[in-house]
N, C-alpha and C positions, 0 to 999 in steps of 0.2 A: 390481483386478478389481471391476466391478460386482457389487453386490447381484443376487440372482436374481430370475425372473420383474419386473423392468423392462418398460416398454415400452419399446421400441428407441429414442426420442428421446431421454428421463432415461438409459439407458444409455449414451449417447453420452456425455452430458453428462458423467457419471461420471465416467466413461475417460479424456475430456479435461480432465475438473480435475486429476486426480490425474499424467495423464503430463506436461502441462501445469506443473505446481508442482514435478515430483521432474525433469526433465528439460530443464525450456524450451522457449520457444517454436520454439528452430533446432529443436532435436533431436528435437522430437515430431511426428510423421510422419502425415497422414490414415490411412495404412494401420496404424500402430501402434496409435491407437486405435480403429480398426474392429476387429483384433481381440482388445482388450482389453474393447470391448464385445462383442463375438459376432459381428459383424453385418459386411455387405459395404461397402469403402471408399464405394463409391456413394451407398449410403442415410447416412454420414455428409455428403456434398457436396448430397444430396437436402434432408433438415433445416436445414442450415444456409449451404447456400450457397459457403461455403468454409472452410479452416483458418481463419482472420481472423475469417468470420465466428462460430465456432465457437470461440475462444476469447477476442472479446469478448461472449459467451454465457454463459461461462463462468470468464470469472475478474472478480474484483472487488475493491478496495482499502478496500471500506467498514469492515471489520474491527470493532473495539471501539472506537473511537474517540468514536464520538459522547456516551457517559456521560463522559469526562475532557473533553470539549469543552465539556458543559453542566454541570460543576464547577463548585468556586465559580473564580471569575477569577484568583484572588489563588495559585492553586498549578498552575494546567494546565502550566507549563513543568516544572515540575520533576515531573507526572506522566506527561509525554509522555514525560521520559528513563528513568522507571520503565518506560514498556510497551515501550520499544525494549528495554531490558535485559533483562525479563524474556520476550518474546515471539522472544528471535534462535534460536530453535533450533522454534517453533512454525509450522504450516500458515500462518499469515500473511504470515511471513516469506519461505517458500518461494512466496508468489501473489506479494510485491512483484520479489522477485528474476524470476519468471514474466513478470512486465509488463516491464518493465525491461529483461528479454532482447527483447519483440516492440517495445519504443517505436521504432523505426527505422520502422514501420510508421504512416503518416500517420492512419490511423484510430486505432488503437492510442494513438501521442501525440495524438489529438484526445480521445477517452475518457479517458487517464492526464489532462488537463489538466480536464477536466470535472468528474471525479473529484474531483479534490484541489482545488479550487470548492466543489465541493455538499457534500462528508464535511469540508474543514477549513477553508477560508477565509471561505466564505459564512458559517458559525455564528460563527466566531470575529470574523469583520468584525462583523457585527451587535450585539456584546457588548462587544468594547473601546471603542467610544465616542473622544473627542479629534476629535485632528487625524491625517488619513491615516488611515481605520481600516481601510480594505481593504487598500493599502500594509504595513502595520503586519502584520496578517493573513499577506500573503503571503510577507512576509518571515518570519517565523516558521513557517512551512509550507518553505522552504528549510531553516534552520535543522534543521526536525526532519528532514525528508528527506536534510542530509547526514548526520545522526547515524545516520540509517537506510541507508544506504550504505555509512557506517563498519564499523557493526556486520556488520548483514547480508549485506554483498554483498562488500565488502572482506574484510573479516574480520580487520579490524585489531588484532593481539595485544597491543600497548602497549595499548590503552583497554579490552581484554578483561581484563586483567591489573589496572589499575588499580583504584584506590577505590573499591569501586563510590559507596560515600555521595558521595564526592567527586564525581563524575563526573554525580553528581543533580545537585550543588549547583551543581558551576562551568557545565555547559550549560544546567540547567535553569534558572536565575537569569539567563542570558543572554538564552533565547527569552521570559523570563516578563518583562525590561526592556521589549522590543518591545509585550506586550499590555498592560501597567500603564502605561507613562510615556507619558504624551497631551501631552509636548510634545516633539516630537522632535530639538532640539537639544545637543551635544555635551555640557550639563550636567545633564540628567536620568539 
Protein backbone atom coordinates (compact mmCIF):
# COMPACT_ATOMS: atom_id res chain seq x y z
CA UNK A 1 0.00 0.00 0.00
CA UNK A 2 1.04 3.46 -0.80
CA UNK A 3 2.03 6.13 1.60
CA UNK A 4 -0.96 8.47 2.15
CA UNK A 5 -1.89 11.84 0.80
CA UNK A 6 0.28 10.95 -2.59
CA UNK A 7 -0.69 12.55 -5.47
CA UNK A 8 -2.32 9.87 -7.58
CA UNK A 9 0.70 9.67 -10.20
CA UNK A 10 3.64 8.64 -7.36
CA UNK A 11 0.75 6.60 -5.90
CA UNK A 12 0.58 4.58 -9.02
CA UNK A 13 3.85 4.34 -9.08
CA UNK A 14 4.13 2.87 -5.60
CA UNK A 15 1.57 0.34 -6.11
CA UNK A 16 3.24 -0.68 -9.22
CA UNK A 17 6.75 -1.13 -7.90
CA UNK A 18 5.77 -3.07 -5.15
CA UNK A 19 3.05 -5.41 -6.89
CA UNK A 20 5.55 -5.28 -9.72
CA UNK A 21 8.59 -6.84 -7.50
CA UNK A 22 6.37 -9.22 -5.09
CA UNK A 23 4.27 -10.56 -8.07
CA UNK A 24 5.65 -10.00 -11.64
CA UNK A 25 5.03 -8.64 -14.52
CA UNK A 26 2.18 -11.67 -15.62
CA UNK A 27 0.57 -11.57 -12.47
CA UNK A 28 0.14 -7.76 -11.79
CA UNK A 29 -2.98 -6.55 -13.16
CA UNK A 30 -3.66 -2.56 -14.15
CA UNK A 31 -6.82 -3.15 -11.97
CA UNK A 32 -4.65 -4.60 -9.00
CA UNK A 33 -2.65 -1.76 -8.81
CA UNK A 34 -5.29 0.87 -9.27
CA UNK A 35 -6.56 -0.38 -6.15
CA UNK A 36 -3.60 -0.65 -4.39
CA UNK A 37 -3.23 2.80 -5.07
CA UNK A 38 -6.87 4.09 -4.45
CA UNK A 39 -7.45 5.25 -7.67
CA UNK A 40 -9.55 4.15 -10.97
CA UNK A 41 -7.86 1.61 -13.32
CA UNK A 42 -8.29 4.60 -15.90
CA UNK A 43 -6.33 7.27 -14.38
CA UNK A 44 -3.57 4.33 -14.17
CA UNK A 45 -3.73 3.99 -18.27
CA UNK A 46 -4.28 7.96 -18.22
CA UNK A 47 -0.52 8.58 -16.63
CA UNK A 48 1.13 6.25 -18.24
CA UNK A 49 -0.12 4.96 -21.09
CA UNK A 50 -0.19 1.42 -20.51
CA UNK A 51 0.92 -1.59 -18.07
CA UNK A 52 4.40 -1.48 -20.13
CA UNK A 53 4.36 1.73 -20.06
CA UNK A 54 4.10 1.79 -16.33
CA UNK A 55 6.45 -0.61 -15.37
CA UNK A 56 9.19 0.61 -17.52
CA UNK A 57 8.33 3.75 -15.25
CA UNK A 58 8.85 1.99 -12.56
CA UNK A 59 11.31 -0.65 -12.20
CA UNK A 60 14.86 -0.20 -12.75
CA UNK A 61 18.07 -2.46 -12.56
CA UNK A 62 20.44 0.26 -11.50
CA UNK A 63 20.78 -0.97 -7.97
CA UNK A 64 24.20 -0.64 -6.01
CA UNK A 65 26.31 -1.43 -8.55
CA UNK A 66 27.91 1.40 -9.64
CA UNK A 67 30.35 2.06 -6.33
CA UNK A 68 31.76 -1.83 -6.89
CA UNK A 69 31.95 -0.77 -10.58
CA UNK A 70 34.18 2.27 -9.70
CA UNK A 71 36.29 0.03 -7.24
CA UNK A 72 39.48 -0.56 -7.61
CA UNK A 73 39.85 -3.03 -10.89
CA UNK A 74 41.79 -5.59 -9.30
CA UNK A 75 38.63 -7.03 -6.94
CA UNK A 76 35.08 -5.96 -8.76
CA UNK A 77 34.80 -9.82 -9.69
CA UNK A 78 34.93 -11.14 -6.67
CA UNK A 79 32.72 -8.09 -5.18
CA UNK A 80 30.08 -8.57 -7.84
CA UNK A 81 29.74 -12.35 -6.26
CA UNK A 82 29.68 -10.72 -2.67
CA UNK A 83 26.48 -8.40 -3.76
CA UNK A 84 24.66 -11.50 -5.51
CA UNK A 85 25.23 -13.25 -2.31
CA UNK A 86 24.52 -11.04 -0.05
CA UNK A 87 21.46 -9.12 -1.89
CA UNK A 88 19.34 -12.84 -3.01
CA UNK A 89 16.69 -12.20 -0.63
CA UNK A 90 16.74 -7.99 -0.84
CA UNK A 91 14.18 -5.56 -3.15
CA UNK A 92 16.87 -5.90 -5.81
CA UNK A 93 16.61 -9.11 -6.35
CA UNK A 94 12.81 -9.11 -6.42
CA UNK A 95 13.05 -5.78 -9.43
CA UNK A 96 15.55 -8.26 -11.45
CA UNK A 97 13.34 -11.40 -11.18
CA UNK A 98 10.24 -8.44 -12.02
CA UNK A 99 12.28 -7.59 -15.42
CA UNK A 100 13.10 -10.87 -16.17
CA UNK A 101 9.37 -12.02 -15.83
CA UNK A 102 8.39 -8.83 -18.58
CA UNK A 103 11.74 -9.40 -21.04
CA UNK A 104 9.52 -11.28 -23.52
CA UNK A 105 8.21 -7.77 -24.06
CA UNK A 106 10.24 -6.02 -26.98
CA UNK A 107 10.57 -2.76 -25.08
CA UNK A 108 11.11 -4.22 -21.82
CA UNK A 109 14.20 -6.44 -23.61
CA UNK A 110 15.10 -3.12 -25.30
CA UNK A 111 15.48 -1.24 -21.73
CA UNK A 112 16.77 -4.60 -19.85
CA UNK A 113 19.64 -4.30 -22.77
CA UNK A 114 20.22 -0.52 -22.23
CA UNK A 115 20.45 -1.09 -18.88
CA UNK A 116 23.03 -3.42 -18.55
CA UNK A 117 25.11 -0.92 -21.19
CA UNK A 118 24.74 2.12 -19.15
CA UNK A 119 24.92 0.45 -15.18
CA UNK A 120 27.66 -2.38 -16.26
CA UNK A 121 29.33 -2.47 -19.33
CA UNK A 122 29.65 1.11 -20.56
CA UNK A 123 31.83 1.81 -16.83
CA UNK A 124 33.41 -1.34 -16.99
CA UNK A 125 34.30 -1.23 -20.89
CA UNK A 126 35.97 2.09 -20.20
CA UNK A 127 38.33 0.99 -17.23
CA UNK A 128 39.68 -2.43 -18.48
CA UNK A 129 41.71 -1.11 -21.13
CA UNK A 130 43.68 -4.19 -23.59
CA UNK A 131 42.38 -5.75 -26.19
CA UNK A 132 38.43 -6.24 -26.75
CA UNK A 133 37.46 -4.12 -23.70
CA UNK A 134 33.84 -3.76 -24.45
CA UNK A 135 33.83 -7.63 -25.38
CA UNK A 136 35.59 -8.34 -22.28
CA UNK A 137 32.93 -6.03 -20.47
CA UNK A 138 30.17 -7.79 -21.81
CA UNK A 139 31.30 -10.95 -21.26
CA UNK A 140 31.65 -10.38 -17.68
CA UNK A 141 28.10 -8.75 -17.46
CA UNK A 142 27.01 -12.59 -18.59
CA UNK A 143 29.02 -13.96 -16.26
CA UNK A 144 27.47 -12.02 -13.29
CA UNK A 145 23.84 -12.28 -14.73
CA UNK A 146 24.22 -15.97 -14.77
CA UNK A 147 25.25 -16.07 -11.10
CA UNK A 148 22.24 -13.87 -10.69
CA UNK A 149 19.93 -16.31 -12.17
CA UNK A 150 21.51 -18.99 -10.21
CA UNK A 151 20.91 -17.45 -7.12
CA UNK A 152 17.98 -15.34 -7.64
CA UNK A 153 15.62 -16.69 -9.90
CA UNK A 154 16.70 -20.45 -9.80
CA UNK A 155 17.30 -20.66 -6.58
CA UNK A 156 19.84 -23.17 -6.84
CA UNK A 157 20.41 -25.03 -3.43
CA UNK A 158 23.84 -26.76 -4.10
CA UNK A 159 25.52 -23.08 -4.56
CA UNK A 160 23.12 -21.89 -1.74
CA UNK A 161 24.66 -24.42 0.47
CA UNK A 162 28.04 -24.21 -0.59
CA UNK A 163 31.33 -22.12 0.51
CA UNK A 164 30.26 -19.30 0.55
CA UNK A 165 34.33 -17.88 0.54
CA UNK A 166 34.53 -20.49 -2.06
CA UNK A 167 32.00 -19.42 -4.29
CA UNK A 168 33.74 -15.61 -3.95
CA UNK A 169 36.71 -16.99 -5.04
CA UNK A 170 36.10 -19.66 -7.67
CA UNK A 171 33.38 -17.13 -9.81
CA UNK A 172 34.71 -14.15 -8.79
CA UNK A 173 38.25 -14.99 -9.96
CA UNK A 174 36.68 -16.21 -13.11
CA UNK A 175 34.70 -12.70 -14.17
CA UNK A 176 37.74 -10.81 -12.46
CA UNK A 177 40.14 -13.11 -15.48
CA UNK A 178 37.89 -11.27 -18.15
CA UNK A 179 38.59 -7.58 -16.66
CA UNK A 180 42.54 -8.02 -15.77
CA UNK A 181 43.86 -10.14 -18.56
CA UNK A 182 44.26 -7.77 -21.71
CA UNK A 183 45.28 -10.40 -23.85
CA UNK A 184 42.77 -12.64 -24.47
CA UNK A 185 44.21 -15.89 -25.51
CA UNK A 186 44.03 -19.34 -24.01
CA UNK A 187 47.19 -18.60 -21.75
CA UNK A 188 46.46 -15.65 -19.78
Amino acid sequence: MPPQNLPPRDAIRHAAGELFVRDGYGATTVRAIAAAAGCDPALVIRHFGSKEGLFLATVSISGDLSAILAGPLVSIGRELVRYVLDAAESPVAGVYRALLSASDRPEIKERLRASMYDVFVGPLAERVGGTYPELRARLAAAQFAGLINAFWLVGDQVLACADREAVIALYGDAIQRLLTCEDPTPTC
